[in-house]
N, C-alpha and C positions, 0 to 999 in steps of 0.2 A: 226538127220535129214538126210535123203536119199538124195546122192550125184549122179546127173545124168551124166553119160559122152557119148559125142556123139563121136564118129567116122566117123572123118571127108572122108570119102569116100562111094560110093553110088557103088549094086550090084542089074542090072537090072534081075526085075522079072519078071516072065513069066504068064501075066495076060489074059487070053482069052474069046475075042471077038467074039461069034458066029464061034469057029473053029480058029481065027486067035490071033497071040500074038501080045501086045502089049507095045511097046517101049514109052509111056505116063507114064510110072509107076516106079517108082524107092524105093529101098530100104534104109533107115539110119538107121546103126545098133548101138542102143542103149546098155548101160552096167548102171548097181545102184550096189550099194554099197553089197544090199543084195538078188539081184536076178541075173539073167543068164542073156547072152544076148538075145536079142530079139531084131526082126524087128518091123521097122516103114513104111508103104507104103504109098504111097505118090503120087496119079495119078492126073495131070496135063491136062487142056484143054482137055480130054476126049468127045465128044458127039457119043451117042448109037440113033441111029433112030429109029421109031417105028418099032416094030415088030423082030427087032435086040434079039438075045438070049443074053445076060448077063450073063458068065459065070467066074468067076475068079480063077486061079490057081494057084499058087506058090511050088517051092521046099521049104522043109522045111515047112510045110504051119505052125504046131505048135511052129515053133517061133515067129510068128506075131502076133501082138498082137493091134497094131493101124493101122488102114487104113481108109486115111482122100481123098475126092476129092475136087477138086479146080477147080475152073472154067471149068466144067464140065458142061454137059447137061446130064440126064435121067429122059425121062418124064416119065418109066413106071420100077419101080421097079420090079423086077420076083421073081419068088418063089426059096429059096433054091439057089440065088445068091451069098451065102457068105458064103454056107455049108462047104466050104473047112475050113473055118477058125475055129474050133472047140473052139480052144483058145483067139478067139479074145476078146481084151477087152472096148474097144472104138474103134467106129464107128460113122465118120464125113460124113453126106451128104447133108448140107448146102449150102443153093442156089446153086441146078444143075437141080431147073425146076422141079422138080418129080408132076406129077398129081395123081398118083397111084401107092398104093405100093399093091400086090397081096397078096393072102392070104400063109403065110407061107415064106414069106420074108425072113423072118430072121431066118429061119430055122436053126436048130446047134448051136446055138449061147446061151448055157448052159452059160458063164460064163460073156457075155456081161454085163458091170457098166453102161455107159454112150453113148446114141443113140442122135445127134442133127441131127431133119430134119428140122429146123426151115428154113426161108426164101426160101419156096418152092411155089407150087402152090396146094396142096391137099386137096382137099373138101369133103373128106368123108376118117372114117376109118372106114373097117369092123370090123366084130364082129371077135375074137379071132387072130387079125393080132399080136399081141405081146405077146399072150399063150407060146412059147418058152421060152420069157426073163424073168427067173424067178428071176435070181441076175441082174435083172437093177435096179439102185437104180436115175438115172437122165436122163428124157426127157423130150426133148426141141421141141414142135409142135408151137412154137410161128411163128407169121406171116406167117398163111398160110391162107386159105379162109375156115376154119372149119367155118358150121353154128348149128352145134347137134353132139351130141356125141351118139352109140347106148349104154344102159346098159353094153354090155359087149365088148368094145371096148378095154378095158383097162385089160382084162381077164389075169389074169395068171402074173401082178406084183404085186408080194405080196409082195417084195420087194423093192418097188419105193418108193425114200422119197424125189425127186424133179420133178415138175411137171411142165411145162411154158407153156399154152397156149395162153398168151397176144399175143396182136394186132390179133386177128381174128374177126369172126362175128355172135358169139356168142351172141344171146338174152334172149334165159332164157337157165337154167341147167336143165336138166332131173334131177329127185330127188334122182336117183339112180348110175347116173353115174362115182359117185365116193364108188361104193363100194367093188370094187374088188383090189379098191388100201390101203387097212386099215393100213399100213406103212408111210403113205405121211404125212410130215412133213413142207414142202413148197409147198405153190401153189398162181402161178400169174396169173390170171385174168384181169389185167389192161388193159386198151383200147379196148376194145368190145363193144358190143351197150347193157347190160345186160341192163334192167329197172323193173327187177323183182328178187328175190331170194327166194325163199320157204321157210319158217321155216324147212322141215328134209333135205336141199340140202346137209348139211355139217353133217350129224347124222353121217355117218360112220367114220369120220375121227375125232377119239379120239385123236389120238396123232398128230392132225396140229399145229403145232406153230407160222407159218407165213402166212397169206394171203394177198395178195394184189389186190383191188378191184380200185383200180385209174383208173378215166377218164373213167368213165360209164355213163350211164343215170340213175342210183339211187334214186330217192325221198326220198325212205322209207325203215326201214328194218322190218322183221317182229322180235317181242319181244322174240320168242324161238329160232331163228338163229343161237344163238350159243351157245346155252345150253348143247351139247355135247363136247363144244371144250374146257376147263378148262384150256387145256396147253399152251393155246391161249398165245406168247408172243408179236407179233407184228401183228397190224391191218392197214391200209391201207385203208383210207376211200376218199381220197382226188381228188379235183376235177369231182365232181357228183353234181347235181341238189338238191341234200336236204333241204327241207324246212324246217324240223324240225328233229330233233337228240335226243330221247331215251338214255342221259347216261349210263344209269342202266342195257343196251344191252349188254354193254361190257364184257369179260370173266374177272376172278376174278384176276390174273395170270397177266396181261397184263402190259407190258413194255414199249413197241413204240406204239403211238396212233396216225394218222397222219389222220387228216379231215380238213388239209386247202383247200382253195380253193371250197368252198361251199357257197351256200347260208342258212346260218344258223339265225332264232331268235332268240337267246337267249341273254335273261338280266343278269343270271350270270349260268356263272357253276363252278362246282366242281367234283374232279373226285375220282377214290380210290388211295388209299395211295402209293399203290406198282409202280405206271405208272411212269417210268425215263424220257422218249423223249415224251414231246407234243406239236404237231405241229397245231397248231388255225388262222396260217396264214391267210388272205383274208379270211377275214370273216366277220360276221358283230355284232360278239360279243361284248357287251359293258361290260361285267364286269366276273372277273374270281379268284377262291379263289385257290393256289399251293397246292400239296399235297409237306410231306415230303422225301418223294423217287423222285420226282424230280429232274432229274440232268440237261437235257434239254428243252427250252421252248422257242417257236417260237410263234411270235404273229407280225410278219408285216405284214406289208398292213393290217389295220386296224383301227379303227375311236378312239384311245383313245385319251383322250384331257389331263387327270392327272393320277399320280400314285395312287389317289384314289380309279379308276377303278380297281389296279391289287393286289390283296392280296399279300404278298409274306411274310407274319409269320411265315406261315411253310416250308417254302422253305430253311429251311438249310439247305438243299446237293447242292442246285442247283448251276451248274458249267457252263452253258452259258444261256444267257438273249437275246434274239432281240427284240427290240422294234424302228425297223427302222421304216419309211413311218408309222407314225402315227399324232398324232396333237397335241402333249403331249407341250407344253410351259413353265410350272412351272415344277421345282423340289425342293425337302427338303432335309433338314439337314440327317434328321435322313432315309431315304428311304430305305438307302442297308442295315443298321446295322444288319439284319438278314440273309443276303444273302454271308458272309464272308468266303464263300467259292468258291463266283464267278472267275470263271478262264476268260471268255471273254464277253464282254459287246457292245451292239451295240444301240445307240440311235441316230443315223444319220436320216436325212429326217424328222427333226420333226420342230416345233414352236420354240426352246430355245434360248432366246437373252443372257440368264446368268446362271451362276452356282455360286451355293453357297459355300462358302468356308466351307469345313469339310465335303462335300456333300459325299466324295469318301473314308475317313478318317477309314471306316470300311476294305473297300477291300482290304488287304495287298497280298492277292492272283493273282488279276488281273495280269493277261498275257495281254491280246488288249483293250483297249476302241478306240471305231469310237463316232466321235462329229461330223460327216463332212454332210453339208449342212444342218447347222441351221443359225441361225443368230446371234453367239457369239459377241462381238464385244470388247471384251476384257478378258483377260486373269489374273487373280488376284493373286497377291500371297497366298501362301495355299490353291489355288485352289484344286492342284493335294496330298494335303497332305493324308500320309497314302498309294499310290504307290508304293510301295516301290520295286515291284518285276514287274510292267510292263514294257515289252520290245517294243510295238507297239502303236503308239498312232497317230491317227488322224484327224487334224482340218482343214482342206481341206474347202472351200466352206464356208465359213460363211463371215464375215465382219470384222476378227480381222486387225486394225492400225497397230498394233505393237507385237513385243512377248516380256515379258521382261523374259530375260532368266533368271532370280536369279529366278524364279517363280520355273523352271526344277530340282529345287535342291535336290527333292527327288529322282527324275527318275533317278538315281545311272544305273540305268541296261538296259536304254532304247535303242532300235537297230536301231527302223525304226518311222521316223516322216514327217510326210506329211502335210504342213501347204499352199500350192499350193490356187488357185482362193480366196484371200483374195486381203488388201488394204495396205499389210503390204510393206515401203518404206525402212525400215532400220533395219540390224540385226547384233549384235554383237556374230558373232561366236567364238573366242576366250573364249568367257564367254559361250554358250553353249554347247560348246565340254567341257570346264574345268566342268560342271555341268551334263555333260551326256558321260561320258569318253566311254563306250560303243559302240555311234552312228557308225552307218557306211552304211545307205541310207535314205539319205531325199530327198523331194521333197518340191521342192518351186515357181512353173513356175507360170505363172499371176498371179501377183501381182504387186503393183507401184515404183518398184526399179529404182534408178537412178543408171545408166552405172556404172559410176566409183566405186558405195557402190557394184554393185551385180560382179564385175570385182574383186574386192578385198573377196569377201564372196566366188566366187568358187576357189578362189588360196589358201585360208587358206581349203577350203574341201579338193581340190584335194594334198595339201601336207600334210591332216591328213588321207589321201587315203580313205574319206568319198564318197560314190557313191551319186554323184543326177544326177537326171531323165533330160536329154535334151527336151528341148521344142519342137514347133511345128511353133513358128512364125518366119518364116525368111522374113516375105515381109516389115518390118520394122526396127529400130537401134534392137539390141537383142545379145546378147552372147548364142553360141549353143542352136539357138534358143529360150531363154527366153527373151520375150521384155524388153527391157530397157527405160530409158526418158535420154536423154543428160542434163544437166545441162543448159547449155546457151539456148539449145530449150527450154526448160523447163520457163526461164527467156522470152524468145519469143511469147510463146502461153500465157504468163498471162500477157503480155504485150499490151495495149491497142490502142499504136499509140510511136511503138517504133521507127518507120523511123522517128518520126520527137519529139523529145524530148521536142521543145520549145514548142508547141503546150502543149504538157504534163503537162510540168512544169506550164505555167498560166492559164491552166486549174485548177489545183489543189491548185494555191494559188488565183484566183479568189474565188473559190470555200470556201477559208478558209477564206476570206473577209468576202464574203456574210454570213456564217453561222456562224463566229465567232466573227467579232465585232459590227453587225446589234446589237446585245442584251446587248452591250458592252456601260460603261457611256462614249465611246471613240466615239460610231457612229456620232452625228454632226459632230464631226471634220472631220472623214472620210468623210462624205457625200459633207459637203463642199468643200475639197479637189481635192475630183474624180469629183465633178460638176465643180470647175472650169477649167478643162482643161480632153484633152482626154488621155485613157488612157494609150495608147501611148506615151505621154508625160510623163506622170506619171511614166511610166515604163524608160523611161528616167532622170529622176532627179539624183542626186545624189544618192546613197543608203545610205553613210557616215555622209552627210551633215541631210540629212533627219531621219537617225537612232539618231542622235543628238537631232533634232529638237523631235520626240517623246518620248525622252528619256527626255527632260528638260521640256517638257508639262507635262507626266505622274508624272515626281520628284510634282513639284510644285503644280500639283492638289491632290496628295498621302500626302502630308505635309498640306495642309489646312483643307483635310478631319481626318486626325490625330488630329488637334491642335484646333477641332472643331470649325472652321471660316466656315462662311457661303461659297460658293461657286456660289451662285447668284448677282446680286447687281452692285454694284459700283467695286468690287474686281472684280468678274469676267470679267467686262466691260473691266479693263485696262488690263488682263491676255489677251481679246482677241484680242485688240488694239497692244498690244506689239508680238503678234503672227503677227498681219495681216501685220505688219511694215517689221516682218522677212521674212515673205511669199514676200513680197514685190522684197526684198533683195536677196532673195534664187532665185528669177524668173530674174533676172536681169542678176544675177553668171550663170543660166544656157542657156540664150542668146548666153553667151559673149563663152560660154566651146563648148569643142566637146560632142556633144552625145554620151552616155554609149552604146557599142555595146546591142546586144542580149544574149551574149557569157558571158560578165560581168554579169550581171544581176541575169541567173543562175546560175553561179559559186558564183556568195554571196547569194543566195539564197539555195544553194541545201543540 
């Protein structure tokens, strides 16, 4: 590897401005390992007005070899401006405004690699403006106002193999405009208003490997597009209007296939074997078979509802899975058992209230599973069986109570776990750090932690020097900002008439009256009791005397219904005689007594 060293001191050059020099410009003199030194020039806030000659000089001119400007202004490039530099090898003139560069610009410039004009304002190149460069191998015209290209604009690189014309205003391609470039190997396209492409647009460019066509107005392609391109490994189709998509379009060769963000029909597809990265994001595909050179596959934001929709048989290379933002609810047992070579796994934003236990039992590979914002609501043991090597895991956003951490006991190697916007009130850390000896950032903010449990869970984090994430609510009880519940408040909000407790209390044994001995063979006696007196009185009585009194009713009625004696008649007559005699007695004794406070009453009752 080439080792660069800079030399930290600067020797101003003598760069002229229509006759005058100029102290904008400075040199940093560069040293590698296997070449000489050489200057770097480096002009600063330069602006040339119209009609200004642009002329640059330097001592030594063949030691330079980069000269970059920087906020700079020249609207109007001249001919044979950079002649001096015969050795130059990269040339920066990146947003300085240029509308025009003249013919023979670049005059001298035999050994020029890498030209960026991009972020300028130039709306047309002449024909043979870059006939000189015949060793450039990367130009960058991106973001300028190009609307056509002429045939031979591009004249004289034979050696170009990077091409960027994104973000211009490009609508269709001349069929010819790329034929003087038969070296190009990259070419960007992306963000233009293109809504057409020719079948021979791309004939001359046998050996393009990469094109990117993102964020066009595309419908359609035509079927021979890219019948010359074979070395085709990445294609870039994404974000275009297409209403319908020709598989069989694609080059044989093809690696990166990226057409999310489309409006696409289709009921299923299938693609060729060799394709690693495919991206089906946003789209409106409902069903799709993997090939087995797949190692990537994106498919959110999409309408699936089961893993019935997604083949993945032949998917054993595949190494990341997204199936975030879909509507996927069920999952199986057996789902991944072919996919055991998944390194990261994403099914966040979907339907799932549960997982099956062994669901994951294939993936000993997994690196990340995301579960966050579904609706889990519980976490099982042998859930995560079969983990045995994931470091990231999170359940963010669902509905889990509780974690029970003996569940963690596979995740030996886990680092990072985010179980945040749940319902979860209580966690024993001590038993998740012993089951996840690894951890060292979790996140756990909203959720229904009382003070004292979440006050005790960050002092066992912060002295096993586990990082979590601080909250965001301080307008409430909270530690570093995560809300808490107080306990006694806690007792206060589910409390229904806690200023006044007696109120409480005979509400609630009213309530156990009415609903518990109305059905009871005790209700006469009740009824007769509470009628003769009110129940204020009642509440007054003895409690003692009267716990007596239904304790020697109940004995005597419980012993007749045993010894099977009737319970009506003449027996019961003198059972109620001998009652009404007590009643009598017991009303005389509470005359003659003080009144049982309010205070007594519930202290025997509570």
């Amino acid at each position: 590897m080439k080792r660069l060293i800079i030399l930290q001191f600067s020797i101003y050059c003598v760069l002229s401005f229509n006759g005058h020099s100029s102290e904008n410009c400075f040199n940093t003199i560069r040293y590698s390992g296997t070449q000489s030194f050489f200057n770097e020039v480096t002009c600063r806030g330069k602006t040339i007005a119209n009609g200004t000659q642009l002329v640059i000089r330097q001592h030594n001119p063949h030691l330079t070899k980069i000269i970059s400007f920087v906020n700079s202004v020249i609207p109007v490039l001249p001919a044979n401006c950079f002649a001096f530099f015969p050795y130059l090898e990269r040339l920066f003139l990146q947003a300085t405004r240029i509308k025009t560069i003249e013919p023979d610009a670049f005059g001298n410039l035999q050994v020029l690699a890498d030209l960026a004009l991009n972020n300028n304002h130039i709306k047309e190149i002449f024909e043979l403006t870059f006939r000189p460069l015949g060793s450039l191998r990367f130009l960058d015209l991106s973001k300028n106002e190009l609307r056509t290209l002429h045939p031979d604009s591009f004249y004289g690189l034979v050696s170009l193999e990077r091409l960027d014309l994104s973000y211009n205003l490009f609508s269709e391609l001349n069929a010819n405009m790329f034929r003087n470039v038969p070296s190009l190997r990259v070419l960007h396209l992306s963000n233009n208003r293109l809504y057409n492409i020719k079948s021979d647009t791309l004939r001359y460019l046998v050996h393009l490997q990469a094109l990117n066509l993102h964020q066009n107005y595309l419908e359609h392609l035509p079927t021979e597009v890219f019948q010359s391109n074979d070395r085709m490994l990445s294609l870039d189709l994404s974000n275009n209007p297409f209403q319908n998509f020709n598989i069989n379009i694609i080059p044989n060769y093809l690696i990166n296939f990226n057409v999310s963000n489309n409006i696409l029909n289709i009921s299923s597809w299938s693609w060729a074997e060799n394709i690693e990265k495919v991206d089906l994001s946003n789209t409106t595909i409902s069903g799709i078979r993997t090939g087995r050179s797949t190692k990537r596959l994106c498919l959110h934001h999409n309408n699936f509802y089961s893993f019935d929709e997604i083949n993945l048989k032949n998917a054993t290379n595949l190494l990341q899975l997204d199936l975030s933002y879909n509507n996927i609810h069920k999952m199986y047992n057996d789902v991944f058992r072919n996919v055991r070579k998944l390194e990261k796994l994403n099914l966040s934003n979907n339907n799932l209230s549960d997982i099956p236990i062994g669901c994951f039992s294939e993936l000993t590979n997994l690196l990340e599973l995301r579960l966050s914002n579904n609706f889990l609501t519980d976490i099982e043991f042998g859930t995560f069986s079969g983990l045995d090597n994931i470091t990231s895991l999170y359940l963010d956003n669902n509905k889990l109570t509780s974690i029970p951490e003996k569940s963690f006991y596979v995740l030996r190697k886990l680092k990072i776990l985010y179980i945040d916007n749940n319902l979860i009130n209580e966690l024993d850390v001590q038993e998740l750090l012993k089951q996840t000896p690894l951890l060292y950032h979790i996140s756990l903010n909203v959720n229904e932690w009382k003070c004292k449990n979440l006050f005790n869970i960050m002092t066992l984090l912060t002295n096993r020097l586990v990082y979590f994430e601080n909250g965001t609510d301080y307008n409430s009880e909270n530690i570093n900002g995560i809300a808490c519940t107080d306990e006694d408040d806690f007792r206060v909000a589910h409390a229904n008439t806690i200023e006044d407790p007696y109120s409480t209390l005979v509400d609630k044994f009213s309530q156990y009256f009415d609903n518990g001995f109305k059905n009871s063979s005790f209700y006469k006696f009740f009824q007769l009791s509470l009628s003769n007196s009110p129940s204020k009185s009642e509440l007054n009585t003895s409690p003692t005397v009267r716990g007596k009194k239904f304790f020697k009713y109940f004995s005597t009625r419980n012993d007749e219904t045993k010894n099977g004696e009737s319970v009506n008649g003449e027996e019961n007559s003198s059972s109620s005689d001998e009652y009404e005699e007590e009643e009598k007695e017991e009303q005389s004794t509470t005359e003659q007594s003080t009144e049982y406070s309010t205070t007594d009453f519930t202290d025997y009752y509570r």
